[in-house]
Each structure stands twice: as structure tokens, then as C-alpha cells.
C-alpha positions as a printed Julia matrix, in Angstrom:
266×3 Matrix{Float64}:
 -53.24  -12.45   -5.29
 -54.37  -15.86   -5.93
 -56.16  -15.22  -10.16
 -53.25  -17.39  -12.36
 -50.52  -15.18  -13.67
 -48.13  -14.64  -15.72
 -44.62  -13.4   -14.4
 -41.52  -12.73  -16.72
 -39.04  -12.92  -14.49
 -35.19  -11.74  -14.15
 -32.46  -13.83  -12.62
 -30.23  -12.6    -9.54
 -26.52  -13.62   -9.11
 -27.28  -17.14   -7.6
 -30.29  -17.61   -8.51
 -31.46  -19.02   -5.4
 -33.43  -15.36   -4.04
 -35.15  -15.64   -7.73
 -35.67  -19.54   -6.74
 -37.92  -18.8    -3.34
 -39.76  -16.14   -4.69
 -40.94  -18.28   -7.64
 -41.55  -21.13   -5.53
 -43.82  -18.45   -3.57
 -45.61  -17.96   -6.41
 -45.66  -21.57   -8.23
 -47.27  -22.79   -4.56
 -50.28  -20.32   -5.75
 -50.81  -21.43   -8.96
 -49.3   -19.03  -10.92
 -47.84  -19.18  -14.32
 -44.1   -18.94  -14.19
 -41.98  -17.18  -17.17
 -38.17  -17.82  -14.99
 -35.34  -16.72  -16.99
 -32.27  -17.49  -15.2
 -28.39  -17.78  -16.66
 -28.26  -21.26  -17.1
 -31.22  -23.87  -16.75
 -29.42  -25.82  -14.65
 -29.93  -23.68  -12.33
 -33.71  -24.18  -11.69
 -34.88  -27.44   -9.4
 -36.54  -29.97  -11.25
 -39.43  -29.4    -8.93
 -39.78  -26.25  -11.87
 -39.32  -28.07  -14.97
 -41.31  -31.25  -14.07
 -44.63  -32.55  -12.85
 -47.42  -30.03  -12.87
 -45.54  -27.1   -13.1
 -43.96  -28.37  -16.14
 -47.17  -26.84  -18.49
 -46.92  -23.57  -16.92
 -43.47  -22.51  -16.59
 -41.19  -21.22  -19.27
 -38.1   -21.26  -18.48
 -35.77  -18.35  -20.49
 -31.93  -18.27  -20.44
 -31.27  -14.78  -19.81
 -27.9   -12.76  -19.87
 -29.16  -10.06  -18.35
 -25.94   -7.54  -19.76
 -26.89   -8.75  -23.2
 -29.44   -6.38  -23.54
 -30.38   -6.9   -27.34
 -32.1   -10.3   -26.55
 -34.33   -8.85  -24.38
 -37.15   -8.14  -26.2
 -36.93  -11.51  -27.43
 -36.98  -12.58  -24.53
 -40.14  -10.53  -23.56
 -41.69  -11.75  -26.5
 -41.25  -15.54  -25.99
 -43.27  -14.93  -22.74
 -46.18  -13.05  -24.23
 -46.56  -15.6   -26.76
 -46.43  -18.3   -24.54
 -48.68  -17.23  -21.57
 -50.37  -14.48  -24.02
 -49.93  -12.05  -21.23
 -47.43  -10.24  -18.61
 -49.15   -9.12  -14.97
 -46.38   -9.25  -12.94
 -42.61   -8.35  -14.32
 -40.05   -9.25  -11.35
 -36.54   -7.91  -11.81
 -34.52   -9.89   -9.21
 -31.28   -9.46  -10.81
 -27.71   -8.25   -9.02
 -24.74   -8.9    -7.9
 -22.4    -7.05   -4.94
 -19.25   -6.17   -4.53
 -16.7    -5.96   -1.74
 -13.86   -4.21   -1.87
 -12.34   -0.7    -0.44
 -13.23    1.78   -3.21
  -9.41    3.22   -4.18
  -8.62   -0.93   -4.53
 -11.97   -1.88   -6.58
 -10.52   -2.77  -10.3
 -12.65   -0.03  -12.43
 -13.67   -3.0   -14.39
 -16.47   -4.28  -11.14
 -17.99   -0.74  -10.95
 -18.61   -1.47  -14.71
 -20.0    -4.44  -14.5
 -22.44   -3.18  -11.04
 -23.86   -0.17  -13.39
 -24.33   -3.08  -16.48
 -26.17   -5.92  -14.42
 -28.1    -4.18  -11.87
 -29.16   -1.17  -13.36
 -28.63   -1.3   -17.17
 -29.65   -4.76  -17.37
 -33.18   -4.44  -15.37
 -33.66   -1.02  -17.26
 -33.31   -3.13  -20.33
 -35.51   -5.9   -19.17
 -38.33   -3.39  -17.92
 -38.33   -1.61  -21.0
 -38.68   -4.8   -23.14
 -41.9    -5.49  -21.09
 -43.2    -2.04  -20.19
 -45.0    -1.04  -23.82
 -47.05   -4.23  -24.24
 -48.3    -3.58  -20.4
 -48.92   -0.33  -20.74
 -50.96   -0.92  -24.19
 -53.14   -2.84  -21.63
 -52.99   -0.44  -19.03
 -52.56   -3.19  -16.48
 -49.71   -4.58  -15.18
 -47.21   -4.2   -12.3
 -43.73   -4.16  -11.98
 -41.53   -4.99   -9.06
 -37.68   -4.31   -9.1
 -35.7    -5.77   -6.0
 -32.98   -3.08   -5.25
 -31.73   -3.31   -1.72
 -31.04   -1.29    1.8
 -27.83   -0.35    0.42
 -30.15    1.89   -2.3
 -31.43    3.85    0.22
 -28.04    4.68    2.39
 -24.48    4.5     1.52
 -22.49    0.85    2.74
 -18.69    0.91    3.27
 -17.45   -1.17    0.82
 -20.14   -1.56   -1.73
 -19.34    1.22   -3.33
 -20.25    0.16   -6.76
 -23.04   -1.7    -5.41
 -24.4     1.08   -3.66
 -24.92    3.34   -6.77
 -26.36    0.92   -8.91
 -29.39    0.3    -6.43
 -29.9     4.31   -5.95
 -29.63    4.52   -9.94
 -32.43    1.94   -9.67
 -34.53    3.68   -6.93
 -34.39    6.83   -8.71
 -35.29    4.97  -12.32
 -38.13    2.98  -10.97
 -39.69    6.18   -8.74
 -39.33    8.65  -11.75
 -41.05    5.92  -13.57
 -43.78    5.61  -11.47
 -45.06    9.23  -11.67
 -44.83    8.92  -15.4
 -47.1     5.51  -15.74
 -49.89    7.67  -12.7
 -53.2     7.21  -14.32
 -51.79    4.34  -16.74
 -53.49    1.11  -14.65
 -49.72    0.31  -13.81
 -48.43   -0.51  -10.24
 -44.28   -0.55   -9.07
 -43.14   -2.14   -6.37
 -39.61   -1.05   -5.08
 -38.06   -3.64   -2.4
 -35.26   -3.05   -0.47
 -33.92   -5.96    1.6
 -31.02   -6.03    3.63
 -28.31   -8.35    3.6
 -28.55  -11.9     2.64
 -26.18  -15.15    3.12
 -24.85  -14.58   -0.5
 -21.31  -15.36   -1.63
 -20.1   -12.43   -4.44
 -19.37  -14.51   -7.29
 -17.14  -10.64   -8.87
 -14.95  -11.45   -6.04
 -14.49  -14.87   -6.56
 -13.58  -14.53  -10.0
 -10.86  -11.91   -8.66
  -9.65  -15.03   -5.88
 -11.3   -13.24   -2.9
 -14.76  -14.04   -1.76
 -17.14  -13.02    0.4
 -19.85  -13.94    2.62
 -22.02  -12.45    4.1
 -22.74  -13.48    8.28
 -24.93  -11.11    9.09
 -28.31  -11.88   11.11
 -30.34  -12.59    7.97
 -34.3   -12.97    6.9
 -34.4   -16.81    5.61
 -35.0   -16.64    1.73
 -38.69  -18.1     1.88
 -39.79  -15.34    4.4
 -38.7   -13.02    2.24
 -40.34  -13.95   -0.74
 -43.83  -13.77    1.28
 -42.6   -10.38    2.34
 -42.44   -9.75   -1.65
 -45.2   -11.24   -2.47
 -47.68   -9.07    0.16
 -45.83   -5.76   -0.62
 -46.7    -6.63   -4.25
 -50.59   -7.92   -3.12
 -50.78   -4.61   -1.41
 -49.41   -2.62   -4.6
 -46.75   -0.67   -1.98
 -44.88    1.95   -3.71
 -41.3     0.41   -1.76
 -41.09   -2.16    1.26
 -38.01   -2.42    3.14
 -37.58   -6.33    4.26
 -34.68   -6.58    6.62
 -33.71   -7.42   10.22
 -32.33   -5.06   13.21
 -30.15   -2.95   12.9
 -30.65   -2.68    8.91
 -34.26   -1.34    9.62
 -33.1     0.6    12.34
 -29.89    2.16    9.66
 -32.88    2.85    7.14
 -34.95    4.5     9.24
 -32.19    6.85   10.64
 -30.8     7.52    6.97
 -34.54    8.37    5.72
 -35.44   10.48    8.87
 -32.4    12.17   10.08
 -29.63   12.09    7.62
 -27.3    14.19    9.47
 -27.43   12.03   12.25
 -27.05    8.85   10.21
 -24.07   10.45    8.06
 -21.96   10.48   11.42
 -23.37    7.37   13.17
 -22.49    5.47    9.52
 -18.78    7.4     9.51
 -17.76    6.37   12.87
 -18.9     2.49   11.73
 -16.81    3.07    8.37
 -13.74    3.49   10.49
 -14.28    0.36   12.38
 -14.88   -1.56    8.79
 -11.87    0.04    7.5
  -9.79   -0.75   10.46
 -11.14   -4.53   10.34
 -10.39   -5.02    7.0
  -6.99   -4.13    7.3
  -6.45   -6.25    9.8
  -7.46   -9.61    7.62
């Protein structure tokens, strides 16, 4: 789309996903509502120059949920609209499920699911009092099949993929538009982990951030109901998973072993 809009915004774990995507949009002319944790966070490329009149930028705790509306608020007043409502918040975890402290399955259900239910609620009666609108909620490959060792992880994104589609049938006829993405797996380091001393990163053969906010940005244009942005063999898992489950259920065990057998090892 390339009419001036406004986008309230939610933050992901390190902020820099949330970063391309709004410099995807900012490059259009598009009026930016960012919240992110900290505004530190943000380039000054955001806060300065030309942008400087048409972004808001929000701190945001996303498990805080009563500032939300607030928050929501703020954004209305100041762009006197929300189009586009882009919940790009999350964080993963890592671990072997029988040694994952109770305390990071917690806090997956509270910031990925909880939190964007919160924030989509916060914006979801003003847009639907203008029966326009469109909301996008990034959830992830790992929401549409099971991944050894994201447990937690794992069941926040299908809470969200069952949330958002139940949603959708309810808003039918409303003007309203969601957009479910599922990406696979990005160079991002798990900042649960490193709170606990162990971190990860992720190596895998990854889409480069500003790809994938194009990818966004044309499933979005397009109004698609969920796009899957990912390289082989994540597309390849999906497709299996969505197609043949059976098949994928023992391809996926037989891979489990190998992750399980590999992380003993380290």
C-alpha cells in the first residue's frame, strides 16, 4: 500500500525484526506509532529528520497489560487513526522440556500470547467502530508444527494461531483484515536464556531481516489470511506437517532424537 498510515506497533525481543519492518514501512511514507521496551532501542534515523513528525515512539512492556489501552490511545490521538496494528512481539526459549524452569513457560504464555492478546484488544474496538482496519500478528513456523526444544515457545505461537484465526471468522463482514505470519528461524540470541547464563543462537540458513519485512509487507498488501516466510527445509517441514501429519510426526521424531543426542553431547 503506498496511502500514509498509521501503524501501532508491538515490540519483539530485540527489537531489531520490529526495526526492518518499520524501516519497510517509514521508506513508504507511512506514519509510524513504534512502541518498543526502551527508546534506546530505535535508530536515530526514527526519531530524527523527517521521520521525526510522523513517528511516535511508545515504551511498551508488553506483560504489563493495564497500560495498554493507554498506549492505544496515545496513538489514536496522535495520528487520529489505526490502519494497520503489527504485533511483532516474542521471545524463544531453548531448553529440554523436563529441565525448562516452570518460570520460562510462564513468561512464553505472558509475552507472546497474553501480551499481543492484550495489545490487539486495546486496538480492536476503535477499528472495528470504523469497520476498517487490519491486523497482522507475527507468530512463527514453530506455530504451525511442534520444535524440539521450544517447548514453551511452541505453544504460545499455536495459542496465537488459534486466537487470531477464531478471530477472524468473528470480525467476517466487519471491513477488518488479519494477517497471520509464520517465519522460520532467525539469527536471534534468546535473551530468557541469557538471563539463566546459557544462550543461544540461532545458525540456521536464515531470510536476512529486510527481505522479510517486504515479505510482510506484500502478505499484508495482499490481505493473506497467513504467509509462511522461511527458507528450505522450514518450508519443506511446514508443508509436510500441514499436508501429511502422520508422516511429519515420524520424520520430526527421528530428528528429535538426533537434537536430543546433540545436546547432550555439549
Amino acid at each position: 500500500s503506498t496511502h500514509s498510515s498509521a501503524c501501532f506497533r508491538a515490540h519483539d525481543h530485540d527489537g531489531l525484526h520490529a526495526i526492518a519492518i518499520a524501516m519497510h514501512y517509514a521508506s513508504r511514507g507511512c506514519h509510524l506509532a513504534l512502541t518498543l521496551q526502551t527508546r534506546a532501542a530505535l535508530p536515530r534515523s526514527h526519531t530524527a529528520g523527517k521521520n521525526a513528525a510522523r513517528s511516535l515512539v511508545l515504551p511498551l512492556d508488553l506483560t504489563n497489560y493495564q497500560t495498554h489501552a493507554e498506549a492505544a490511545l496515545a496513538v489514536i490521538v496522535h495520528a487520529q487513526r489505526i490502519d494497520v496494528l503489527i504485533n511483532n512481539a516474542g521471545a524463544s526459549d531453548g531448553w529440554r522440556e523436563e529441565e525448562t524452569p516452570f518460570e520460562i513457560d510462564k513468561e512464553m504464555i505472558s509475552l507472546n500470547y497474553l501480551g499481543t492478546v492484550s495489545v490487539t484488544k486495546a486496538a480492536l474496538a476503535y477499528m472495528r467502530s470504523l469497520r476498517r482496519g487490519h491486523i497482522v500478528a507475527v507468530s512463527s513456523i514453530a506455530g504451525r508444527m511442534g520444535a524440539p526444544g521450544q517447548s514453551g515457545y511452541s505453544a504460545s505461537k499455536h495459542a496465537l494461531q488459534g486466537y487470531f484465526d477464531s478471530v477472524r471468522m468473528e470480525l467476517a463482514g466487519h471491513g477488518l483484515d488479519i494477517t497471520v505470519i509464520c517465519p522460520g528461524p532467525t539469527n536471534l540470541t534468546s535473551p530468557l536464556r541469557g538471563e539463566l547464563g546459557a544462550t543461544t543462537v540461532w545458525h540456521a540458513d536464515t531470510n536476512p531481516r529486510a527481505r522479510t519485512a517486504e515479505l510482510v509487507a506484500a502478505a499484508v498488501a495482499h490481505r493473506l489470511h497467513e504467509a509462511w516466510i522461511a527458507r528450505q527445509p522450514f518450508l519443506l517441514f511446514a508443508t509436510i506437517a500441514q499436508y501429511a501429519p502422520d508422516t511429519f510426526r515420524r520424520l520430526a521424531s527421528l530428528a528429535a532424537r538426533a537434537w536430543v543426542q546433540a545436546y547432550r553431547s555439549e
